[in-house]
C-alpha positions as CSV (number, residue, x, y, z in Angstrom):
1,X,-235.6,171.9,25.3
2,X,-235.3,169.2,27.7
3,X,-233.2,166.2,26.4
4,X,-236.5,164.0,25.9
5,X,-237.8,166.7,23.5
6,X,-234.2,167.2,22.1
7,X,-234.4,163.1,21.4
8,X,-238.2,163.1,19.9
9,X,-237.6,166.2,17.8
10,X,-234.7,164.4,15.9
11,X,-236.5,161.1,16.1
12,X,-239.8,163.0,13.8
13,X,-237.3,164.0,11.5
14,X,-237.1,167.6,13.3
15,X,-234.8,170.1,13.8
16,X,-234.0,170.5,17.4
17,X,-232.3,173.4,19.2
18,X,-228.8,171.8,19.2
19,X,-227.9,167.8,18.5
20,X,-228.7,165.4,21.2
21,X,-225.2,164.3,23.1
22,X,-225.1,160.7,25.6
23,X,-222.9,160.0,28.3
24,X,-221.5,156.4,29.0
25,X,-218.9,155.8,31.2
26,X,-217.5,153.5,33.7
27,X,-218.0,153.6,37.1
28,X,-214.6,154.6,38.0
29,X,-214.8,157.7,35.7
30,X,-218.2,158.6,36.8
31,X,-217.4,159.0,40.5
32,X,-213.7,161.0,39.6
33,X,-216.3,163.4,37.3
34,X,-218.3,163.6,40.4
35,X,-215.6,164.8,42.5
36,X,-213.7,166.7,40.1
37,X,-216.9,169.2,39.0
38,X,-218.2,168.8,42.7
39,X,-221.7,167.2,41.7
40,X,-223.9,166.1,44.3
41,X,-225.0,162.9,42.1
42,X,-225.1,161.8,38.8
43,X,-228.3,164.1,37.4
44,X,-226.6,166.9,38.6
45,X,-223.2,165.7,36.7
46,X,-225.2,165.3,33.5
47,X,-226.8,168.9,33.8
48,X,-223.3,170.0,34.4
49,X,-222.2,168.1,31.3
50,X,-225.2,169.7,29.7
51,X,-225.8,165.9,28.1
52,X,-229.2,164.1,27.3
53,X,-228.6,161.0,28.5
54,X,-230.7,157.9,27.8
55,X,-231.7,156.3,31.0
56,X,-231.0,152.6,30.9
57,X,-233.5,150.9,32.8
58,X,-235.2,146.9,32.7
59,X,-237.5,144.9,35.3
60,X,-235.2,143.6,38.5
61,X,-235.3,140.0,39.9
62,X,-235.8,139.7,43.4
63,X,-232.6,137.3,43.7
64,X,-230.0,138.8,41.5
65,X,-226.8,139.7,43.3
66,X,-226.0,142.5,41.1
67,X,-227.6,146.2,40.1
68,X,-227.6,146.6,36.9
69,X,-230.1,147.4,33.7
70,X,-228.7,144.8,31.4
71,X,-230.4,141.8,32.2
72,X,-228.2,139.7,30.4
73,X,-225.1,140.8,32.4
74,X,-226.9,139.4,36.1
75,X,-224.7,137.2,36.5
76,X,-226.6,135.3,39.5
77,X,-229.8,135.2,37.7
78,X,-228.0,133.0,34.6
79,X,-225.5,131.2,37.3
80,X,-222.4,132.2,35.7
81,X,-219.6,132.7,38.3
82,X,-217.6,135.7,37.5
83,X,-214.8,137.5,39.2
84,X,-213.1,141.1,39.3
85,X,-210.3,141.4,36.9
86,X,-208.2,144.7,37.8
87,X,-206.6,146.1,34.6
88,X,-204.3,149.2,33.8
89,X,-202.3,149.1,36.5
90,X,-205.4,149.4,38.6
91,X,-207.4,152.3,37.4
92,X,-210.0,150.1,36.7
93,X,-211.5,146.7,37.0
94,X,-214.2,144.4,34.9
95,X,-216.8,141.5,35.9
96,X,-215.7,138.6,34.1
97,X,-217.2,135.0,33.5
98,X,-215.1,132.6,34.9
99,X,-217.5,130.2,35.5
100,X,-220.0,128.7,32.3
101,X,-222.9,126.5,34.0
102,X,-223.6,125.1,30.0
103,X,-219.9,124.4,29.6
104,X,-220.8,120.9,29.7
105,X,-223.9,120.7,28.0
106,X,-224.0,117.9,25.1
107,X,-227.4,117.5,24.1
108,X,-230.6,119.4,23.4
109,X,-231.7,117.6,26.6
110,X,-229.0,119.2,28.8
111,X,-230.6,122.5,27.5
112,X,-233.5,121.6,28.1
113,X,-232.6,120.6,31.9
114,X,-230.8,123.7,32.7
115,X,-232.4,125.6,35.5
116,X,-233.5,129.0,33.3
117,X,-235.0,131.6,34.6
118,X,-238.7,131.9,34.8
119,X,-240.1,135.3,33.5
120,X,-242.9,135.2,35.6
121,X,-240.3,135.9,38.8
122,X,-238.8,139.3,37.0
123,X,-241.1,142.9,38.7
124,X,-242.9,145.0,35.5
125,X,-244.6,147.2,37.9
126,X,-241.8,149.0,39.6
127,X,-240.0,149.3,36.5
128,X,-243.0,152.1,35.9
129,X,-242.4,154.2,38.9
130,X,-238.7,154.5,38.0
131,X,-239.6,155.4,34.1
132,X,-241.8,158.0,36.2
133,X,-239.1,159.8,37.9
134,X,-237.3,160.6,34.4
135,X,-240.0,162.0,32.3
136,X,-237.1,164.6,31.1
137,X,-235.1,161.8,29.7
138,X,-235.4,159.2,27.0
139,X,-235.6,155.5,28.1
140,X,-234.2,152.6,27.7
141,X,-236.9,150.0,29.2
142,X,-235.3,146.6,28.8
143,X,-232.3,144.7,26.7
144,X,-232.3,141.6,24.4
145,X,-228.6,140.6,24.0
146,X,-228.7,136.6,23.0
147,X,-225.7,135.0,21.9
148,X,-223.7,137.6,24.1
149,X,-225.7,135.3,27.0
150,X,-224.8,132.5,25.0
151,X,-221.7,132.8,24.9
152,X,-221.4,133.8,28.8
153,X,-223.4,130.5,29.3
154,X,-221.1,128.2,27.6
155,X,-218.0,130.0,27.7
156,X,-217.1,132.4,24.3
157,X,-214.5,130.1,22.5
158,X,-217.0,126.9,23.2
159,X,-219.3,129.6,22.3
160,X,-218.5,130.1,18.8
161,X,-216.9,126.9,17.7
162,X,-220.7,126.0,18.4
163,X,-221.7,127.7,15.5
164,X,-219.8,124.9,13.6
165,X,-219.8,122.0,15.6
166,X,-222.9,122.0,17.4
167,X,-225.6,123.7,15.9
168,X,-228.3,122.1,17.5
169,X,-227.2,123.1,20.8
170,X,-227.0,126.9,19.7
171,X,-230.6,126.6,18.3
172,X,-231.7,124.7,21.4
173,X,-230.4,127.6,24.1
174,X,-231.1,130.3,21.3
175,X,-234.7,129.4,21.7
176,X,-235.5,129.3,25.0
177,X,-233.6,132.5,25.3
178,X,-235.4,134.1,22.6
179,X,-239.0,133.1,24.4
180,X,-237.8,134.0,27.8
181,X,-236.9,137.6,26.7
182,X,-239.9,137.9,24.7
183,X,-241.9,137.5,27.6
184,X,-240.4,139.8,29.6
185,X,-240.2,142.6,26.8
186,X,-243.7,141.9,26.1
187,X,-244.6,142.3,29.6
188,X,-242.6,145.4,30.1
189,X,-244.2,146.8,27.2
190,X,-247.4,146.3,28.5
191,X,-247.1,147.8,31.6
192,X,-244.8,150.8,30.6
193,X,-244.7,151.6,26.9
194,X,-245.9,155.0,26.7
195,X,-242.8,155.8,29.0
196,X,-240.0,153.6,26.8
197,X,-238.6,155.3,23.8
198,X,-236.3,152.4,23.1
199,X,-235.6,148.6,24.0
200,X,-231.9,147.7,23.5
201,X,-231.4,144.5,21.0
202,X,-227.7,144.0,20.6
203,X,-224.7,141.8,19.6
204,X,-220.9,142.2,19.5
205,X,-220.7,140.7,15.9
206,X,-217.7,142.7,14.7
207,X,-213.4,142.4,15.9
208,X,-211.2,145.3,14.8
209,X,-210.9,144.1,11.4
210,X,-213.9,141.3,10.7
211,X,-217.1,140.0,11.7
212,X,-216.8,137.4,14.6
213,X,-219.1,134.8,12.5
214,X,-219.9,134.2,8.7
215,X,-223.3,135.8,7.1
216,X,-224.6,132.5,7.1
217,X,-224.1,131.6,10.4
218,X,-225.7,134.9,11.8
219,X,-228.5,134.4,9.4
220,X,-229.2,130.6,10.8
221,X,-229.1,131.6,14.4
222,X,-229.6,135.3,15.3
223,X,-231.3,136.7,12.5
224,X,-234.8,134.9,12.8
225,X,-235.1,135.8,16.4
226,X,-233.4,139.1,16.7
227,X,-236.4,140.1,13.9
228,X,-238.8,138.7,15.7
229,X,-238.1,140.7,18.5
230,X,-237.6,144.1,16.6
231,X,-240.9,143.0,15.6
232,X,-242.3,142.9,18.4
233,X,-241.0,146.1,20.0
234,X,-242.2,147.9,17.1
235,X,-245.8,146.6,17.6
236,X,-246.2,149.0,20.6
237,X,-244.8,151.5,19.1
238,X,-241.7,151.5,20.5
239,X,-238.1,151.9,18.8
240,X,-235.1,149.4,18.8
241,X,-231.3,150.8,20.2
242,X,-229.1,148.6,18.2
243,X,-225.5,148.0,19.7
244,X,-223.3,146.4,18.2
245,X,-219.2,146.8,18.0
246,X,-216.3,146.7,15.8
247,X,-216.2,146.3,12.0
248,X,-219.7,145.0,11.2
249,X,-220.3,146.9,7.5
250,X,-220.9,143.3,5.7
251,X,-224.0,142.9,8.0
252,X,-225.6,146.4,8.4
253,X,-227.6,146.6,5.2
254,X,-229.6,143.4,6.6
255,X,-229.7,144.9,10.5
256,X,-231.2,148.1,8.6
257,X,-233.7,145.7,6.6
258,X,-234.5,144.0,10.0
259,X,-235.4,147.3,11.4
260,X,-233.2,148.7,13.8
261,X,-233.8,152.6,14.4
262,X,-230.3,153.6,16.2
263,X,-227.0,152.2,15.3
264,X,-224.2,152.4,18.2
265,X,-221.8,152.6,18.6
266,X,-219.9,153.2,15.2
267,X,-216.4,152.4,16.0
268,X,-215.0,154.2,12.4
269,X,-211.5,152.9,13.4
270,X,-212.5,149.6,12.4
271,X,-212.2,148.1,9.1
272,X,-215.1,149.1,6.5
273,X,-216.8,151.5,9.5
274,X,-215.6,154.6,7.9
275,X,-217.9,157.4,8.8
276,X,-218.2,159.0,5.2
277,X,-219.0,155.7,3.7
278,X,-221.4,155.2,6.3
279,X,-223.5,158.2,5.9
280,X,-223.6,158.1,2.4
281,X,-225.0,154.3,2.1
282,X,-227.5,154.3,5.3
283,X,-227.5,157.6,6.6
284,X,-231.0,157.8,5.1
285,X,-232.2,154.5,6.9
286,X,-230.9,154.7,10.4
287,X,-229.9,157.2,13.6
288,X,-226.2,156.8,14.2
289,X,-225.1,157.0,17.9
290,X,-221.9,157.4,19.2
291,X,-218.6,158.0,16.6
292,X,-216.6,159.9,18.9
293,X,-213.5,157.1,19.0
294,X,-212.6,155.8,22.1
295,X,-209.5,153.8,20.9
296,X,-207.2,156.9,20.4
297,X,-209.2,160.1,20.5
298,X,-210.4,160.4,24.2
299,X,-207.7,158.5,25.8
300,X,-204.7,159.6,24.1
301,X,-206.1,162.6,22.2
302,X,-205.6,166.3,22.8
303,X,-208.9,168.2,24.3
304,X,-208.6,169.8,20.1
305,X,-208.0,166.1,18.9
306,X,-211.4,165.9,20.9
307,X,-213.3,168.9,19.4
308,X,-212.4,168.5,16.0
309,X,-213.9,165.2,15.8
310,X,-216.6,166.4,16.8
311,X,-216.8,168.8,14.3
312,X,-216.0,166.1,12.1
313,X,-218.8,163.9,12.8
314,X,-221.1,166.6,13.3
315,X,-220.6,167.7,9.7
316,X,-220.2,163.7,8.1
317,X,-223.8,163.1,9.6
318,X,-225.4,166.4,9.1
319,X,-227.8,165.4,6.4
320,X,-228.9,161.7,7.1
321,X,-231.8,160.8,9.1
322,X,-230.0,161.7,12.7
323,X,-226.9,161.6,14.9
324,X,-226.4,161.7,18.5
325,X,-222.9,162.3,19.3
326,X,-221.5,160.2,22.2
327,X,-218.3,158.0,22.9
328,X,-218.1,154.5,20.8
329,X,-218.0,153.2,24.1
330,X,-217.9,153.7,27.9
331,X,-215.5,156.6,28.7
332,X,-213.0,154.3,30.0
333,X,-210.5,155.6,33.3
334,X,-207.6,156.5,31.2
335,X,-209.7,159.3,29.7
336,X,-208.6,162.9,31.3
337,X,-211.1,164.6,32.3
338,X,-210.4,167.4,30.2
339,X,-211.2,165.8,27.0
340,X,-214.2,164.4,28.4
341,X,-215.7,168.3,29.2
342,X,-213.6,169.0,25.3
343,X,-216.2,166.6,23.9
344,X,-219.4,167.8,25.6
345,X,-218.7,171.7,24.9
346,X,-217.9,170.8,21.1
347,X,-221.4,169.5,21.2
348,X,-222.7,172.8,22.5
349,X,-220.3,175.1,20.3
350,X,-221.0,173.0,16.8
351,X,-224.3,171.2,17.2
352,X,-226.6,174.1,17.0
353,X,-229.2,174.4,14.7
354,X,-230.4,177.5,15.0
């Protein structure tokens, strides 16, 4: 099976040949994987993996500074300033905001003012040739990530005292970045859905141990929009690739009602994210993605600490509605590369299905 058929097979409710795995990773491990199994680029690494990755992909803009598929995270098109921040002694380094251009934003009207972007300037059409070149693959085709922007806009501590003390404001820039995205994911769909399998609506509601807001205040100001859009995306047929971290079990039973088809990335280390409790409430309703811990596991982990999660998950999930086994986040540069190949040949070893 190619991985496409691999994905559509378990997305009908099929059996196929073995469980569908995903690779996501930083940049720095992807180029020491490249070296170290002497891959000539990154479809070659995958084959070598043996993975079935899901190509992330989203319309460009013509002045954004930086490459990437996540629309919200072009920095340059939203005018937040960012800089590198280096971390673990150097084995890797993150973009961060540093600088919030709605920092100072008072008013609706300052909202309002705020030099957005204009949907019209983003390119649909090319977006088709690239979904072209991976008819093998499942695709992501575009990303709807609001209060994360929000947040990036205004800064995250201004961000979520705003739920409290200047709700207006939220609902004001919620809005306009609710009918901006629409747009474009409307657009995108146009042009290209019979090539998309998914569009990527996420938020990082949960910490380690909590959500990051109250019920209510995700029902005031993410909920109606975030439906909307699953809404939407399911109109053309297309599925919705929910991500969201950390311990978010109080909120899942209404992200299932909403509609969500895949759940990522399952971080069971967090409070209330248990995997057997999991599968046994809403393993019927939605695809889980991801489970294989990041935290402990694949950094600090044995190659057999590796492989018997694996196992473990493999069997936890084995009668809901899917799984695709994956880290719980990007395989992060303190990860040896020996666990990394541990996890991927688990998949082959346990995930058959005859």
């Amino acid at each position: 099976m190619t991985p496409r058929a691999r994905w559509e097979v378990m997305l009908a409710g099929g059996a196929p040949d073995r469980v569908p795995c995903d690779y996501q990773a930083t940049r720095e491990v992807t180029a020491r994987l490249l070296a170290e199994l002497g891959c000539a680029g990154e479809r070659q690494l995958w084959e070598r993996l043996g993975v079935d990755t899901c190509i992330r992909l989203a319309p460009t803009h013509p002045r954004a500074q930086e490459d990437d598929w996540h629309v919200q995270s072009l920095w340059s098109v939203w005018h937040v300033g960012t800089r590198k921040v280096p971390y673990g002694d150097g084995i890797g380094v993150y973009v961060e905001s540093v600088a919030h251009p709605l920092a100072a934003a008072r008013t609706t009207a300052d909202i309002e003012r705020f030099d957005w972007t204009d949907p019209n300037d983003w390119d649909y059409a090319s977006l088709r040739t690239k979904c072209e070149e991976w008819r093998d693959y499942s695709i992501i085709g575009g990303c709807y990530e609001p209060f994360y922007l929000y947040c990036h806009l205004r800064g995250l501590e201004q961000g979520l005292e705003d739920l409290l003390l200047n709700p207006a404001l939220v609902e004001a820039a919620l809005e306009r970045i609710y009918y901006i995205h629409e747009e474009m994911i409307r657009r995108t769909l146009q042009e290209s859905a019979d090539l998309i399998d998914f569009i990527y609506v996420a938020e990082d509601l949960g910490g380690q141990e909590s959500l990051l807001m109250s019920l209510a205040s995700f029902r005031r100001f993410l909920k109606p929009w975030m439906s909307r859009m699953i809404d939407l995306i399911h109109s053309f047929g297309v599925r919705v690739f929910h991500h969201d971290d950390g311990a978010i079990r109080r909120v899942l039973p209404e992200l299932i009602d909403m509609g969500i088809d895949i759940l990522n990335p399952v971080q069971w280390r967090c409070r209330g994210m248990e995997r057997e409790g999991l599968a046994r409430d809403f393993g019927d309703s939605v695809i889980f993605h991801g489970a294989v811990d990041n935290q402990r596991t694949l950094p600090f982990g044995t190659p057999e600490d590796v492989r018997r999660e694996v196992a473990d998950n493999l069997r936890i999930f084995a009668k809901g509605k899917g799984y695709v086994v994956a880290p719980c986040h990007n395989l992060q540069p303190n990860t040896p590369t020996e666990n990394i190949l541990a996890l991927y040949e688990a998949v082959h070893e346990y995930g058959g299905r005859g």
